[in-house]
C-alpha positions as CSV (number, residue, x, y, z in Angstrom):
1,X,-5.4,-12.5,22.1
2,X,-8.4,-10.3,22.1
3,X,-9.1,-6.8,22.0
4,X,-11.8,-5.0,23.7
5,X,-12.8,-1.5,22.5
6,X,-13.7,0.2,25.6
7,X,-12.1,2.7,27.2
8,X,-9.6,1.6,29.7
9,X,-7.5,2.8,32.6
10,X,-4.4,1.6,33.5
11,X,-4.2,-1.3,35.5
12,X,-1.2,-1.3,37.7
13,X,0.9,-4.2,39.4
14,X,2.4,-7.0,36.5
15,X,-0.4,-5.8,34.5
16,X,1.7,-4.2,31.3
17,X,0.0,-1.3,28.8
18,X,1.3,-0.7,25.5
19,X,1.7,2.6,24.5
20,X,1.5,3.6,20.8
21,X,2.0,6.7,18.7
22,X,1.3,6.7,15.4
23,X,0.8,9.0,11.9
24,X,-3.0,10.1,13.8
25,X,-2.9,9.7,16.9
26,X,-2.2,7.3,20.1
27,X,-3.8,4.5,21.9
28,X,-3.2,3.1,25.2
29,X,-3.9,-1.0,25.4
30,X,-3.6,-2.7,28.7
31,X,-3.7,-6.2,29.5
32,X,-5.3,-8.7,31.5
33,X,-2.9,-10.8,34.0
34,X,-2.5,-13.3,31.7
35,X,-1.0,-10.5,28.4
36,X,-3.9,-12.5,26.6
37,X,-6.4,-10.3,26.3
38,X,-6.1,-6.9,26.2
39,X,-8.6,-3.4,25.8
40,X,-8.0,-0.3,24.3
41,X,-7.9,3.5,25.6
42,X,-7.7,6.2,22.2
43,X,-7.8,7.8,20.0
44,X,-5.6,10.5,22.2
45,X,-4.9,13.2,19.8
46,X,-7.1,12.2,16.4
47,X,-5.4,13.7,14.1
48,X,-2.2,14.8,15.3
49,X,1.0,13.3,14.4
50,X,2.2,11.4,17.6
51,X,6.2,10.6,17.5
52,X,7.0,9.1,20.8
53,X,4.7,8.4,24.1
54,X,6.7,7.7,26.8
55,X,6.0,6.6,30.7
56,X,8.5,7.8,33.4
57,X,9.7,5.0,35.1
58,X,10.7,7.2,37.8
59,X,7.1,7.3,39.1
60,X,5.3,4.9,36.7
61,X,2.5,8.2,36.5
62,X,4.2,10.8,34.0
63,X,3.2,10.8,30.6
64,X,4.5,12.5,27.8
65,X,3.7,12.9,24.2
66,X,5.9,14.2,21.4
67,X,3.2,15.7,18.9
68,X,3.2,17.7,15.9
69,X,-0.4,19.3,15.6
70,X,-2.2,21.2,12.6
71,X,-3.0,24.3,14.9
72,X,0.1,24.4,17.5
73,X,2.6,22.9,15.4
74,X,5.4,20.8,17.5
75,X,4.7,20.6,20.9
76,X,4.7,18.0,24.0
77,X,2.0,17.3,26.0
78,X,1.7,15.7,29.1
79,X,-0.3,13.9,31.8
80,X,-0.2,12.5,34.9
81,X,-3.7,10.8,35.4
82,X,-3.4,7.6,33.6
83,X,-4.2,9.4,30.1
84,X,-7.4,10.9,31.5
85,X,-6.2,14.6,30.7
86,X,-3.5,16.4,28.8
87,X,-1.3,19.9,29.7
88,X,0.6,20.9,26.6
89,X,4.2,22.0,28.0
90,X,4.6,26.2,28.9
91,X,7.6,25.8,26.7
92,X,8.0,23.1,24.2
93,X,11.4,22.4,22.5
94,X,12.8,25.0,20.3
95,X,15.8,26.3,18.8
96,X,17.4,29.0,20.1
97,X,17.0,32.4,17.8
98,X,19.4,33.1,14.9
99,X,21.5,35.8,15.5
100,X,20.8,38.7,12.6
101,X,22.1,37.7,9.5
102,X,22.3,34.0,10.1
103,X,20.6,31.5,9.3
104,X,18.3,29.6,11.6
105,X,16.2,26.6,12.0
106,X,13.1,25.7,13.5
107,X,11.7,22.3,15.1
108,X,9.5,20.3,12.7
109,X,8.7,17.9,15.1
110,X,10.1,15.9,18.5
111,X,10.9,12.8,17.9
112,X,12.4,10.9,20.5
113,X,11.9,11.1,24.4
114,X,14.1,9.8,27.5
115,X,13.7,9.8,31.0
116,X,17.0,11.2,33.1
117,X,18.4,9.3,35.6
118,X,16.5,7.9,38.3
119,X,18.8,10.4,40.5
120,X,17.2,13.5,38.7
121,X,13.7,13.3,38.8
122,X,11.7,15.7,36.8
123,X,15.0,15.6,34.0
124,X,14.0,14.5,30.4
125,X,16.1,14.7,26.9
126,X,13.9,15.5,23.6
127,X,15.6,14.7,20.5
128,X,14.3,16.7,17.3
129,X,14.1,16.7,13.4
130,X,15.7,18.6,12.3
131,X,18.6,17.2,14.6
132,X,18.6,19.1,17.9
133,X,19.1,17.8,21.5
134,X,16.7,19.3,24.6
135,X,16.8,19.0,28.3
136,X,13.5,19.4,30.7
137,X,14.3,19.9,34.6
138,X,10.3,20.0,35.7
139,X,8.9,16.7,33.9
140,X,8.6,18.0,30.3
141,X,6.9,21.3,31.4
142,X,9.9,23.5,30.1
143,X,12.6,22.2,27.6
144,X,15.7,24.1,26.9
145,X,18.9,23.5,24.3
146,X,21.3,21.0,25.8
147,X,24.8,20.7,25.2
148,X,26.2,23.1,22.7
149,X,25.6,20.7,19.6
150,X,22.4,22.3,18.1
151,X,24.7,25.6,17.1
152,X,27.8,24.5,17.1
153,X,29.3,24.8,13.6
154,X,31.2,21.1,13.1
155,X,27.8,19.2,14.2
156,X,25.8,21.6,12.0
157,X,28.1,20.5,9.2
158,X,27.8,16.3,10.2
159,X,24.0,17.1,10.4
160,X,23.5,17.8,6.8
161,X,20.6,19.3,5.3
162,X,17.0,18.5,5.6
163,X,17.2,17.5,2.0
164,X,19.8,14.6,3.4
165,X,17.9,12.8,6.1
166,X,15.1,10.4,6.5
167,X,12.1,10.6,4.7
168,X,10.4,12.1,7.7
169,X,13.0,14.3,7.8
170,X,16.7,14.4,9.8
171,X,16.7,13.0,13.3
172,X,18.1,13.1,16.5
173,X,17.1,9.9,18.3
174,X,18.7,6.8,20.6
175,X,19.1,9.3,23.1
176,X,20.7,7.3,26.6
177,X,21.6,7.6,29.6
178,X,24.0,5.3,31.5
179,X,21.9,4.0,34.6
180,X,25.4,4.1,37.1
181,X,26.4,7.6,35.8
182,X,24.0,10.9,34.8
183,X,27.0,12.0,33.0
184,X,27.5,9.4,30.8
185,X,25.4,10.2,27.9
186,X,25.2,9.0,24.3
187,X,22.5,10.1,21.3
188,X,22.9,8.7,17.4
189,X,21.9,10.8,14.8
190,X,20.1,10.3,11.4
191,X,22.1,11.0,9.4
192,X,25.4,12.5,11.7
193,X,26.8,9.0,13.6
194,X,26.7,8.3,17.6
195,X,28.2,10.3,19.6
196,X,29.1,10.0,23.9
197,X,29.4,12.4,26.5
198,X,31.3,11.4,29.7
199,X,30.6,14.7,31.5
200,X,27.0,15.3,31.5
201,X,26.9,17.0,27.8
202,X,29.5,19.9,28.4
203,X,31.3,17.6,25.7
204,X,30.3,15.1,23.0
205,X,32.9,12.7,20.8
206,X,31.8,10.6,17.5
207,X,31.5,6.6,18.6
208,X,32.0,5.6,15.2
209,X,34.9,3.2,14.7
210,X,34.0,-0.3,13.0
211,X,31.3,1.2,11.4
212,X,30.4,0.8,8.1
213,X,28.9,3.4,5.3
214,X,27.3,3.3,1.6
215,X,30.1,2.3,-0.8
216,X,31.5,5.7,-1.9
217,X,31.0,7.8,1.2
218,X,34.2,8.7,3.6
219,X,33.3,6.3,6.6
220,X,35.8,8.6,9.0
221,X,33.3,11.9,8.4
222,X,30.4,11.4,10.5
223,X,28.1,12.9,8.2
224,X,27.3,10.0,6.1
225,X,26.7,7.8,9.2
226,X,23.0,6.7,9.5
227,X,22.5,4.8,13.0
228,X,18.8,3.5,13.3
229,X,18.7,2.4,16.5
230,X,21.0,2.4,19.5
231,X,20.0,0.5,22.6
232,X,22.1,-0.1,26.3
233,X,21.6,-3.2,28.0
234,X,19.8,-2.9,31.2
235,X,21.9,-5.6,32.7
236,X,25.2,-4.8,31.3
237,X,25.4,-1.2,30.6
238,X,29.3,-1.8,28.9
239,X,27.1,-3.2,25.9
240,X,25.4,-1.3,23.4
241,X,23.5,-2.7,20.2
242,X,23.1,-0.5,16.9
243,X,21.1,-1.5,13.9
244,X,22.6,0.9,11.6
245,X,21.7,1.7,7.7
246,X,24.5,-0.9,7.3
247,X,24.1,-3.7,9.3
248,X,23.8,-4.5,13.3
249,X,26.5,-3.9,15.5
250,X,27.6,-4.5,18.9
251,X,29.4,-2.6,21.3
252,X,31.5,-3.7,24.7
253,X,33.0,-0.8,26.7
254,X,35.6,0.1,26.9
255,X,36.3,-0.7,23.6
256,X,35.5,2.0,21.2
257,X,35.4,-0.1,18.0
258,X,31.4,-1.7,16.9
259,X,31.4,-5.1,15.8
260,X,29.3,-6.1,12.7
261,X,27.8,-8.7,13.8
262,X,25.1,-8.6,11.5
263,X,27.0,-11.1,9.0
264,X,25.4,-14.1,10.8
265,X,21.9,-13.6,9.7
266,X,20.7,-15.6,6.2
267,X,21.8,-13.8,3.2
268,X,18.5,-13.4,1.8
269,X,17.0,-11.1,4.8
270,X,20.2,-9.7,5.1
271,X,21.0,-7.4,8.4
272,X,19.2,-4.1,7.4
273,X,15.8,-2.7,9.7
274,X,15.1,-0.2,12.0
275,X,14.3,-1.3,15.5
276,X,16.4,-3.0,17.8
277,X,15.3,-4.6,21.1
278,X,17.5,-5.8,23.9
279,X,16.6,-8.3,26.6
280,X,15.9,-6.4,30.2
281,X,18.0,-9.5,31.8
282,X,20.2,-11.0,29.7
283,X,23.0,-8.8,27.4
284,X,23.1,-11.8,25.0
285,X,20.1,-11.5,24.0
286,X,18.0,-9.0,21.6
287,X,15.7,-8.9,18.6
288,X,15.9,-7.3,15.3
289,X,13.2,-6.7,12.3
290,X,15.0,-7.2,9.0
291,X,13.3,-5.3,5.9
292,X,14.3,-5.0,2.1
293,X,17.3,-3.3,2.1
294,X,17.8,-3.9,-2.1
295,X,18.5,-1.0,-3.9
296,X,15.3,0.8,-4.0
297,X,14.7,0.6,-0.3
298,X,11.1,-0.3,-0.5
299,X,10.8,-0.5,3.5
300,X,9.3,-3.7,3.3
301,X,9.6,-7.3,4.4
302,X,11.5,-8.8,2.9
303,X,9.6,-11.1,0.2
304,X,6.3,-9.8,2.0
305,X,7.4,-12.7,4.8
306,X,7.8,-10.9,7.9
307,X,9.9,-12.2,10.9
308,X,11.7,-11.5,14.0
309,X,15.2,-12.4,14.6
310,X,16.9,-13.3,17.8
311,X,20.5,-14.2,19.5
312,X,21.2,-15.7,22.0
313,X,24.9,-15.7,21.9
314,X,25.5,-11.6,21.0
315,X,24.9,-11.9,17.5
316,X,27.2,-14.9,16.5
317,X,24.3,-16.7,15.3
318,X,20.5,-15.9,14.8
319,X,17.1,-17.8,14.7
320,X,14.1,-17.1,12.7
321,X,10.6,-16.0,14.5
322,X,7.5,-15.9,12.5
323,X,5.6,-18.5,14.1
324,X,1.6,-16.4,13.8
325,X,3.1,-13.9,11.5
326,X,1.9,-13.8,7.7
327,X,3.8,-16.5,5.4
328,X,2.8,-14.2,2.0
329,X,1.8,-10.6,1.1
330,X,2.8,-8.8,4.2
331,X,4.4,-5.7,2.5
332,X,4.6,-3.6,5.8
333,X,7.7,-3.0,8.1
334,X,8.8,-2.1,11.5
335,X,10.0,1.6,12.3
336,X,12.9,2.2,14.9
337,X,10.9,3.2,18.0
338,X,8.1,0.2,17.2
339,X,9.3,-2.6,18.6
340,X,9.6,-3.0,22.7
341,X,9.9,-5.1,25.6
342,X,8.2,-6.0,28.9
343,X,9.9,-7.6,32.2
344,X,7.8,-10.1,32.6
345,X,9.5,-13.7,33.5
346,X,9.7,-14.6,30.5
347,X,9.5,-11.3,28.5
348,X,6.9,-10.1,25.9
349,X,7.7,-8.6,22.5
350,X,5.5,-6.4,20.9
351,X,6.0,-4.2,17.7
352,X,3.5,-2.1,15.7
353,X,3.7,-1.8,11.9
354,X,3.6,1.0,9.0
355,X,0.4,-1.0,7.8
356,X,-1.3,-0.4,11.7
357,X,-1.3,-4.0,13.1
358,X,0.0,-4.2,16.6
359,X,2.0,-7.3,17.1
360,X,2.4,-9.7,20.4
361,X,4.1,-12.7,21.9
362,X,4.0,-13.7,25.3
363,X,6.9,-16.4,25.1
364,X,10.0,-14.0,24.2
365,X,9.2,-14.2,19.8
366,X,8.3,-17.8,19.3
367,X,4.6,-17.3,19.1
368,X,3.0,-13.8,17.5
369,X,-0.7,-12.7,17.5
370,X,-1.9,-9.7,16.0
371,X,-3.8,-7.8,19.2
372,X,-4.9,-4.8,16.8
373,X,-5.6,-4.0,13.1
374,X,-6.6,-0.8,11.2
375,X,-4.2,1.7,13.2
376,X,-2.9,4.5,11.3
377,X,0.9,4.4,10.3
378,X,2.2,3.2,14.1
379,X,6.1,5.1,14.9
380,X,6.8,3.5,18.4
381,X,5.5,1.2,20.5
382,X,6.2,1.3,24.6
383,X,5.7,-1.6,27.1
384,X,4.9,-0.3,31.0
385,X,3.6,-1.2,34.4
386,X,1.7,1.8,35.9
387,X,2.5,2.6,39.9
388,X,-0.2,1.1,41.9
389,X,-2.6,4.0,42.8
């Protein structure tokens, strides 16, 4: 795989672009045909702190940015020409306005970004740090608080502090909505659990049993729950996978109770990462990135040997991918939002990486090449197919 430094537009059809937001900025790459070679559209943004850059699948043409900038601080901007120009929204998320006397909070940056149901077009959620949940009805033009959680006093209490989140800061992210139902809603929070909504956010209810917590904690207070990643499958939305701070999970509704099923992967990569990846056809199948998880958290690979895992059987066994990927001194790893899919026959994987490589495979993990070096810090990686013009 190649790269070609020359500013692209997007090709549409089965051609796929990745999208990816990093520490300074974001870069478009789009592929040839064959997902073997592939040119480059960026910087978008030098400079600015890009969180999440998401395509609306809706129309395959909206484009939104989370960004936190030096001059306008957290904001969204958006485009719907193929990256060629940016709006920033009228009003971006915010928390609503202490009332006198209280305490209030203010949005360091957006971090996550979903598309509504493809029966509400124009509807988008924005998930904040510190944790806050947001609702656009005109395509990320206007956001507004959703739900009652950002004030309401129990979640403010499961939140925590600022001083007890990520190193980023807190997070509200995993942020889902059930493809058969607008309704059905779930978000995980960082620290603060998962939590569901069955009628369209009026409500919201921890999804917490069979989880696990650091020795010590009280595993029935959803304060000292910290989900990384929470993904539906596409083609069984009754299953949900979690990599959590303690292990990977799995989920089959209606069951309320997570399954570890984490145990099955070798002892000495252990079941500890950040991204999780589930297969656009197949609920059996998803991919994890394992990092050091000993006790000083380095947020490396473990043994500076970097690999993707996969099941094929819903996490009662796992197999080893690093076929291309370094065998020594690779001392990066993989953040939540970093890894993706396409839906390609058989799929591609991509994931970017705190070092600034952008990682591909064309057959489904068991071949990698590295498609771009010398990135900034990369948060989250998107695979799309733009609407044909």
């Amino acid at each position: 795989m190649s790269e070609n430094p020359s500013g692209a537009q997007p090709v549409a059809g089965h051609h796929v672009s990745l999208l990816v937001a990093t520490r300074k900025g974001a870069w478009i790459y789009h592929s040839d045909a064959g997902r073997q070679n592939w040119r480059v559209d960026g910087p978008h943004f030098l400079g600015h702190v890009i969180s999440h850059l998401v395509l609306d699948p809706r129309d395959r043409r909206t484009l939104l940015a989370a960004a936190k900038t030096g001059h306008l601080g957290p904001t969204i901007f958006r485009s719907t020409d193929g990256a060629r120009s940016w709006a920033e929204a009228a009003r971006p998320p915010a928390f609503a306005k202490a009332a006198d006397g209280a305490t209030g909070r203010s949005v360091d940056h957006t971090f996550w970004l979903t598309p509504g149901h493809a029966d509400e077009p124009g509807v988008w959620y924005a998930g904040t740090s510190p944790q806050g949940l947001f609702r656009s009805e005109d395509g990320g033009v206007s956001w507004a608080p959703f739900s009652h959680i950002n004030d309401d006093a129990r979640y403010r209490e499961w939140m925590g502090t600022v001083q007890d989140g990520t190193p980023d800061g807190p997070k509200l992210h995993s942020i889902i909505v059930d493809p058969r139902d607008p309704a059905h809603l779930y978000f995980a929070m960082s620290g603060g659990g998962v939590h569901e909504s069955v009628d369209g956010g009026r409500s919201f209810a921890p999804l917490l049993d069979g989880l696990e917590v650091v020795e010590g904690f009280d595993a029935s207070q959803p304060t000292f729950h910290d989900p990384h990643c929470v993904r539906l499958c596409p083609s069984n939305p009754d299953r949900l996978y979690q990599q959590n701070h303690c292990g990977i999970y799995r989920l089959d509704r209606p069951s309320t109770r997570w399954q570890r099923i984490g145990m099955a992967m070798p002892q000495a990569d252990g079941d500890i990462g950040f991204p999780m990846v589930v297969h656009p056809r197949d609920a059996d199948r998803a991919w994890v990135f394992p990092m050091d998880a000993t006790s000083v958290w380095p947020r490396t690979s473990p043994d500076g040997k970097p690999a993707v895992y996969a099941t094929r059987d819903a996490g009662a066994s796992w197999q080893r991918l690093d076929a291309g990927l370094p065998t020594e001194q690779a001392w990066w790893t993989v953040k939540r939002q970093a890894m993706t899919a396409d839906n390609r026959d058989e799929i591609g994987l991509y994931f970017g990486t705190t070092s600034g490589e952008l990682w591909a495979s064309r057959d489904e993990g068991a071949h990698w090449a590295c498609i771009a070096r010398h990135l900034p810090d990369i948060f989250a990686v998107e695979a799309v197919q733009w609407a044909e013009p």
